[in-house]
N, C-alpha and C positions, 0 to 999 in steps of 0.2 A: 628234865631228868634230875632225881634227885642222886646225890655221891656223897658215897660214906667217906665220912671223916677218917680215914686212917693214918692220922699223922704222918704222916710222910712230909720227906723237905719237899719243896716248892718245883724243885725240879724234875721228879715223878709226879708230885697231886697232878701240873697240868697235865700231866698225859691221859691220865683219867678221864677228861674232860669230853673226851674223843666219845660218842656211843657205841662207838662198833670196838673200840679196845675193851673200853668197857663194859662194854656187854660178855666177850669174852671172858675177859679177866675172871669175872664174876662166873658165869660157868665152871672157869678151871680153878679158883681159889674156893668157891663157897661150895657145901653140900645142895642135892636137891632141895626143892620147896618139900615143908615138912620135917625134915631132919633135922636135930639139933646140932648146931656150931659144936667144934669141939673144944675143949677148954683149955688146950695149949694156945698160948700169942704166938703168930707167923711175924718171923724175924723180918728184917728190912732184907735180906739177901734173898727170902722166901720169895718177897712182890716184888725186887729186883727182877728176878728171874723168869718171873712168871709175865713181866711186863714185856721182859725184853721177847718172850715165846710168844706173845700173841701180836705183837706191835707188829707191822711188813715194815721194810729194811728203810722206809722212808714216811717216818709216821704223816699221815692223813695234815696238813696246815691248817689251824682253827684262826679264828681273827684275833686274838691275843697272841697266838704264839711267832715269836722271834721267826723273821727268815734267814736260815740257816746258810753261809756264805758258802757257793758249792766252789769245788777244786776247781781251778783255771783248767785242768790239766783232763779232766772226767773224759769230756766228751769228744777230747781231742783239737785245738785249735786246727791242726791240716787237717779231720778229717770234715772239722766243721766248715774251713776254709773252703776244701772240694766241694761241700754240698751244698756250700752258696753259689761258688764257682759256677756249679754243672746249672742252675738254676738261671744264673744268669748269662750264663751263654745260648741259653736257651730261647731266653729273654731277647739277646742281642741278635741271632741269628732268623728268631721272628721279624724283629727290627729290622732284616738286613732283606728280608722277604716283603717286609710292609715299603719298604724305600725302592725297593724296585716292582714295586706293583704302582706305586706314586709316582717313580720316574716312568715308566713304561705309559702312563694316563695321564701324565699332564708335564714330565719334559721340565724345561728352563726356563717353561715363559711366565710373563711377568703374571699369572693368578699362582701360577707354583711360588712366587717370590712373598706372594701378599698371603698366601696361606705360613708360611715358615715364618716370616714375623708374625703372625699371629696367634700362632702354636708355641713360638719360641716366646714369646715375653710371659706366659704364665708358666713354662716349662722354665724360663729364667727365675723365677721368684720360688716355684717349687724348689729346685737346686739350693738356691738362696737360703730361703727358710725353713722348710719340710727340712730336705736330706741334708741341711745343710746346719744353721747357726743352730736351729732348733734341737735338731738330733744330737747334736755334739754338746750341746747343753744341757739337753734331756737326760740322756743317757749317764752321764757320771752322776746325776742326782738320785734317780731312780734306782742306779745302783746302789749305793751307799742307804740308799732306804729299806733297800732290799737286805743290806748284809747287817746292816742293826739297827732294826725299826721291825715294829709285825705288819701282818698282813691286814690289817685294817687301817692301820698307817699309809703304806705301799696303796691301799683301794682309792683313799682319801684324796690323795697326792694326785692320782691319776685321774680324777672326780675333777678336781680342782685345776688343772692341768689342762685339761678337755674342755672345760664349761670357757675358761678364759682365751685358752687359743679361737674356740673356736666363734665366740663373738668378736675375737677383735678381723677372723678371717671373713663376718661375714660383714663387718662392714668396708674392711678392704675391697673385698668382692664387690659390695654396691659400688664404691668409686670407681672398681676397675670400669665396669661396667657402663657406667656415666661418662665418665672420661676416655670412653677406644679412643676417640680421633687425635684426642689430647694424648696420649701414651705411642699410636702410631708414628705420629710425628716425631715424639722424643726419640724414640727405638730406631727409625727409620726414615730419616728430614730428607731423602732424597727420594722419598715419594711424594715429597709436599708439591709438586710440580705436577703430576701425572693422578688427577684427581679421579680418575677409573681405578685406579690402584689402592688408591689411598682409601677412596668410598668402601673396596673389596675387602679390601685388611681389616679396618674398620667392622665390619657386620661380621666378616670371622672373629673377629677379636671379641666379642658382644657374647658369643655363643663358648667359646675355649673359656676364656677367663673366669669362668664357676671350677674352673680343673683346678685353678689354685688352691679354693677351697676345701674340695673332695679330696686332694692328693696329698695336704697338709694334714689333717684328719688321716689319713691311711697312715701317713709316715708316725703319726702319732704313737698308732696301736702297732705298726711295726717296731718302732722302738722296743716297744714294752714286750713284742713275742722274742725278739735280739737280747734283752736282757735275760727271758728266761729261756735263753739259750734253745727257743724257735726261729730256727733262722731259714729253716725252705720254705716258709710259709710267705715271710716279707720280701725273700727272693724270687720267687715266682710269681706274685702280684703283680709285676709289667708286663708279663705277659700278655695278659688282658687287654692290656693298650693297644698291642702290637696288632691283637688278632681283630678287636673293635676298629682299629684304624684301615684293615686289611679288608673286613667286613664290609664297612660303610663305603668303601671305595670299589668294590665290586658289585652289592647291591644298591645302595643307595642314590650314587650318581645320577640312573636315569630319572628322578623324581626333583632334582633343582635345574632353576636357568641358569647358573652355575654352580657345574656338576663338582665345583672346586668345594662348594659350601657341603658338600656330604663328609668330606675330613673332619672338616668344626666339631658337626653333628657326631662326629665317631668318636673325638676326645672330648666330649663331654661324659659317652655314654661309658664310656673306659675309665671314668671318675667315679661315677656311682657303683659300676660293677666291683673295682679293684674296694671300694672301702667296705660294702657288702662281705666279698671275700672272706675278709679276714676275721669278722666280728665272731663266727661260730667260735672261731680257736683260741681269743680273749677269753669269750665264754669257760673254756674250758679251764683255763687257769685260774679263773673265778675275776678277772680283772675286767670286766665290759666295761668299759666308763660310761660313766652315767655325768654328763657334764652339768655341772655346779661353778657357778665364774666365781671368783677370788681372786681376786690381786693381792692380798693381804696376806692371802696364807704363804706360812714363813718359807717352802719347796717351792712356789709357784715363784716366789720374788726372789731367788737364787738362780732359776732358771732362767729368767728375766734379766735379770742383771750379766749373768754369765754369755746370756743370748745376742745380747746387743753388741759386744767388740767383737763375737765369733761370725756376726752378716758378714765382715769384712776378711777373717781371715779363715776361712774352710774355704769362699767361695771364690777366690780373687781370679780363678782360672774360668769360672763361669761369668765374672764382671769382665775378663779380657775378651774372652769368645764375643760376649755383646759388644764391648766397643769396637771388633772386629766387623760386626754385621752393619754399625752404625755406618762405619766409613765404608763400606763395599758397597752401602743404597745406595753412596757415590759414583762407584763404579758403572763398567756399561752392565746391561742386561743380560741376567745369568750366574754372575760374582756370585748374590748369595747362594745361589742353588749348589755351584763348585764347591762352595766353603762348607755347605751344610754335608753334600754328600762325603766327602773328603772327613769332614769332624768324624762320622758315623762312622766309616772303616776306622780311623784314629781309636777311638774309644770303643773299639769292642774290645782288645787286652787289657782298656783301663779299667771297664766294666766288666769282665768276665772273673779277672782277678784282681787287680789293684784295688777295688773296691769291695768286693769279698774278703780281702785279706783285713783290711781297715775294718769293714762292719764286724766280722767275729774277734778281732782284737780291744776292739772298745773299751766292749764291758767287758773282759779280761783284765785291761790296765784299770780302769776304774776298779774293779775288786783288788788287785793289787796294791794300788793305791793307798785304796779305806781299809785295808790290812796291815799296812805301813812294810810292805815287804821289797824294798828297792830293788833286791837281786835278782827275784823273778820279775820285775817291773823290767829292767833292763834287759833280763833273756828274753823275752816276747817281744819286744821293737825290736832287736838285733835279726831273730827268727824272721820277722816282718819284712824286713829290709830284705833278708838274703832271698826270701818267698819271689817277693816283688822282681828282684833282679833274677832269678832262674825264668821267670817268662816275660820282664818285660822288653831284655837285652833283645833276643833273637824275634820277638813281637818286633818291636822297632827296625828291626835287620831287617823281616820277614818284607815289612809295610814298605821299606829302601827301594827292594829288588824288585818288588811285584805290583808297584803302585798301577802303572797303564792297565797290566793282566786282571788284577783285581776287579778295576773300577767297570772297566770292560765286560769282566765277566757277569758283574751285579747288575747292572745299570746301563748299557748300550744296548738298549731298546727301542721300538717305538719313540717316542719325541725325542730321548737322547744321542743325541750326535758326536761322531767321531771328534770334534771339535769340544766338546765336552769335556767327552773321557779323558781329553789328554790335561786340559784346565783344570780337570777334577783333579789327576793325577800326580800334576804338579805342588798341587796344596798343600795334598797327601805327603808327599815327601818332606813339605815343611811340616806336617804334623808329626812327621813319624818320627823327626829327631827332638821332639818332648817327651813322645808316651813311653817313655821312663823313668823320666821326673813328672810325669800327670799320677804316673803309680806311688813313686814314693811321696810325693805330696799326699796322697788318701793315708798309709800309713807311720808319717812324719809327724803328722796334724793331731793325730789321736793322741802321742804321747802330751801333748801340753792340754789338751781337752781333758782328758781323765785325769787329771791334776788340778781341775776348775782354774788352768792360768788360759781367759783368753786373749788378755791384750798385748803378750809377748807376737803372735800371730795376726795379732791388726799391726803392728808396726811394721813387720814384713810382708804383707798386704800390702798398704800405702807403698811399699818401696818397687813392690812390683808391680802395682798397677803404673805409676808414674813411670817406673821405665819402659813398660808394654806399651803405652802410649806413645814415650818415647822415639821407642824401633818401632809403632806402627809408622808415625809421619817419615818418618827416615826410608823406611823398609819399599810402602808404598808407593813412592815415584818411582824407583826401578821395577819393580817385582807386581807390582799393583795387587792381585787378590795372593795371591803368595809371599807376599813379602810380609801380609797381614799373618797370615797361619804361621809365619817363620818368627815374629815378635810374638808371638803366643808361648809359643815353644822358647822362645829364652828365657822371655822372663818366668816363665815353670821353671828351667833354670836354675835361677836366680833363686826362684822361693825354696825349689827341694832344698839347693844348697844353705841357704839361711835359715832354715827351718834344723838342720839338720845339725851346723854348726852352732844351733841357740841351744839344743838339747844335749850338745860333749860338751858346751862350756859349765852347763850346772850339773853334768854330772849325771844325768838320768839317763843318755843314752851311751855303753859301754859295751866294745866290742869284744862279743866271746870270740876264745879260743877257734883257730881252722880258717880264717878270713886268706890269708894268702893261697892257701891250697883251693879254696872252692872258688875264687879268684881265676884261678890258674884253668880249672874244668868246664870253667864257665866259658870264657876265652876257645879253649879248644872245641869245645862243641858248637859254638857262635861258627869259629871259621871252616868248619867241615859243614853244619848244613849252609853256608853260606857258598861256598865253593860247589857244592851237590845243585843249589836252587840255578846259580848263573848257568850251571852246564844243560842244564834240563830247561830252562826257560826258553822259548823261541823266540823273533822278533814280534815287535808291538802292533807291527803291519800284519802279521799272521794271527793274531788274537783279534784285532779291530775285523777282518775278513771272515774269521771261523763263526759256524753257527751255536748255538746256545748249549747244542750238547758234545760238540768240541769244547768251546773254552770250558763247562764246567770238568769235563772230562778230565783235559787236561788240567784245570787247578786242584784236581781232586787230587790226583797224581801229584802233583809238584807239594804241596800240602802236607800229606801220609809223608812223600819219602823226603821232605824238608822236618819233617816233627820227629820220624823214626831214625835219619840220622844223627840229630840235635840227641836226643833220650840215648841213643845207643852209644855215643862219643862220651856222654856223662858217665854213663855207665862203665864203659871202656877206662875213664880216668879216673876213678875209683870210687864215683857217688853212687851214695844208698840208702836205702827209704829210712834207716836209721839216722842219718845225716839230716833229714828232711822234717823227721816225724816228732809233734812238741803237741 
């Protein structure tokens, strides 16, 4: 296209650039074809004017033009927080459907045990690196690319980005792959004895382990719909898993001699769906990557360097789970299965919301950040914090009261045995006094991530993995698989607190105005649904007895009028969606 020169400063010519302003433009500034121009000159205010009438309220992005840093505030962090929320609960309550379609088909015995190390060690490195060092590296760089850099910068970056991750994941992948028996053992040396087990792990292991690479890659292009503040889209991709794990476990079973290898089979196929997914809606932002490897490029090796102290410190709560799994191969048969089912209830308030809250905060502190704005820097972790605590106090209460009902209700099926549920149940309780601090950890972390500081957060890593280690050899001789979930939960602990205290000592985290009064509300609604659940609850002998549509019935019940007394106490002590809404 050719564009008339109309002198203009530099900050209208590029709007021109556009065809469709400019084609208007032209329509509403010039006569028909034919006509002669008139011999007056149109003022700068005339094509001010006329720019601003045909431009839409968010001019078209070309590949030169700057991307424009949107408000923290646009799209609402609560209501963006809700829409990750609802997404993944949705996510987690599949999950909660897929584990009891898995406990009800194959129970505690030991192919249930060689499947979940199997699943778990590239699901451990996913966490790791995907959701974990990567993303929290990704994402503040991307940002700042984003709020002063264009969009053919931002493409480049993602080009680059994609092409390097994803060879160095596919030669991970080939090792994983060469090495199962070699990784079994490490993950799980107390199958090294039971070489039926260890054979089984093994060949699952061989089939799962491409999930890292698929799941890395997903997490990639999620990042990048999270920054442009697409966030149902990267929240609803688990889904997938859940329903393919769900899938493969109801059809697939009958076609292996063990009908254990159909799960493998279903998280592979939940790797390739979930990255599929998401590519149209890259598309749409014009950002597909097109992977191009560079180490050199200057984004990719900031990512990089940024990446390497954050393995240790986003994930320290996923390196304690595994050295939990490690020592419980120890144990008799069944530990892992207790600890796995027990983590799962654990982590649906971590997931539903503590990790919601963290993902749409991110890139919020990152843009605050690369704005140099501390004030709003510090209302959004404060915001975060109080988010986290309004569900994960009575979450953690909820998990106290209801551990046997729960686990019972999901999971005493077919192969799970009363003798289970109540192993299971006990975990549970040690879990349930962390996911508190497993929430404020997701949004504690972020504050030193979107600031590119991550080796403040490896040192408190190190301090609580050694002491998780610690309380497990301690914990262990009395408590044995409980006393492993109960060293988890401290040292979470341990890091909320030291995470929490690194960021009042430099000053970035500053507590607004209201903290004793929503203190106070929090408290009383804690102990009104908690006094409501004890009254309603029956004994654990009358849940382990009742059929599937008793206990849900009644959890259904206790649930509503445990959530609707909690809301309605809040409400009663004077909290309001204005209190809440940022």
């Amino acid at each position: 296209m050719c564009v008339l020169n109309l002198g203009l400063p530099g900050s209208l010519e590029h709007l021109l650039q556009d065809r469709d302003a400019a084609s208007l433009l032209r329509e509403r500034m010039l006569p028909p074809p034919g006509v002669p121009l008139p011999g007056k000159r149109y003022s700068l205010d005339t094509f001010t004017q006329a720019i601003i009438a045909v431009l839409p309220d968010e001019s078209p992005m070309t590949d030169t033009t700057p991307n424009p840093a949107p408000d923290a505030k646009a799209p609402g962090l609560l209501r963006s927080g809700l829409v990750v929320s609802f997404m993944t609960m949705l996510s987690r309550v599949l999950g909660l459907v897929r584990d009891v379609v898995v406990a009800n088909y194959f129970g505690s015995k030991s192919e249930a045990d060689a499947f979940f190390i199997a699943f778990k060690i590239p699901n451990f490195l996913r966490r790791l690196f995907a959701e974990g060092a990567f993303a929290q590296a990704f994402v503040p760089v991307l940002s700042e690319y984003r709020t002063k850099r264009s969009l053919a910068e931002v493409k480049l970056l993602v080009d680059k980005v994609a092409g390097t991750l994803g060879l160095t994941l596919v030669g991970i992948t080939a090792l994983g792959v060469a090495g199962a028996p070699v990784l079994i053992t490490l993950f799980a040396p107390g199958f090294h004895g039971d070489s039926e087990k260890l054979g089984l792990a093994t060949d699952m292991l061989r089939i799962t382990f491409p999930y890292l690479l698929l799941i890395s890659l997903t997490a990639l292009c999620g990042s990048i719909l999270n920054s442009y503040n697409r966030f149902a889209v990267p929240a609803f991709t688990p889904v997938l898993l859940n329903l393919s794990m769900i899938g493969a476990t109801l059809c697939l079973t009958p076609y292996f001699d063990q009908p254990i290898m159909a799960l493998a089979w279903g998280v592979f196929i939940a790797g390739v769906l979930q990255l599929l997914f998401q590519l149209p809606f890259l598309a749409q932002i014009r950002l597909l990557p097109v992977p191009r490897p560079d180490r050199k490029h200057e984004g990719v090796k900031r990512i990089m360097t940024l990446m390497i102290p954050a393995l240790f410190g986003v994930s320290v709560s996923q390196i304690n789970l595994m050295l939990d799994t490690v020592l419980a191969s120890f144990l008799q048969t069944g530990s892992i299965s207790w600890l796995y089912y027990a983590d799962r209830l654990s982590e649906l308030p971590l997931g539903a919301f503590g990790i919601a809250v963290g993902t749409v905060i991110l890139p919020a502190l990152s843009r605050q950040h690369a704005g140099d704005d501390p004030k709003a820097f510090a209302a959004t972790l404060d915001w975060a914090v109080r988010m986290v605590l309004l569900v994960g106090v009575p979450a953690a209460l909820a998990l106290l009261l209801l551990a046997e009902p729960l686990i019972a209700t999901l999971f005493h099926y077919g192969a799970m045995t009363e003798r289970d549920v109540l192993q299971s149940a006990a975990a549970l309780r040690a879990y349930a006094v962390g996911v508190m601090t497993f929430m404020l950890i997701k949004v504690l972390a972020p504050g030193y991530f979107a600031r590119q500081d991550t080796k403040t957060p490896v040192k408190i890593a190190i301090i609580c993995m050694v002491a998780n280690m610690a309380l497990n050899l301690i914990l262990i001789w009395p408590l044995k698989h409980v006393g492993l979930a109960l060293a988890t939960s401290l040292s979470a602990l341990l890091n909320a607190g030291l995470l929490w205290w690194g960021l009042r000592k430099i000053g970035v985290f500053q507590a607004q105005p209201g903290w004793p009064v929503f203190a106070v509300r929090l408290l009383l609604a804690c102990f009104a649904m908690g006094a409501l659940v004890l009254w309603l609850t029956p004994a654990v002998e009358q849940w382990l007895a009742w059929g599937w549509q008793q206990k849900v019935w009644h959890m259904s019940v206790l649930v509503c009028a445990g959530g609707g007394v909690y809301i309605a106490a809040l409400l009663a002590a004077g909290l309001r969606l204005r209190h809440i809404r940022r």
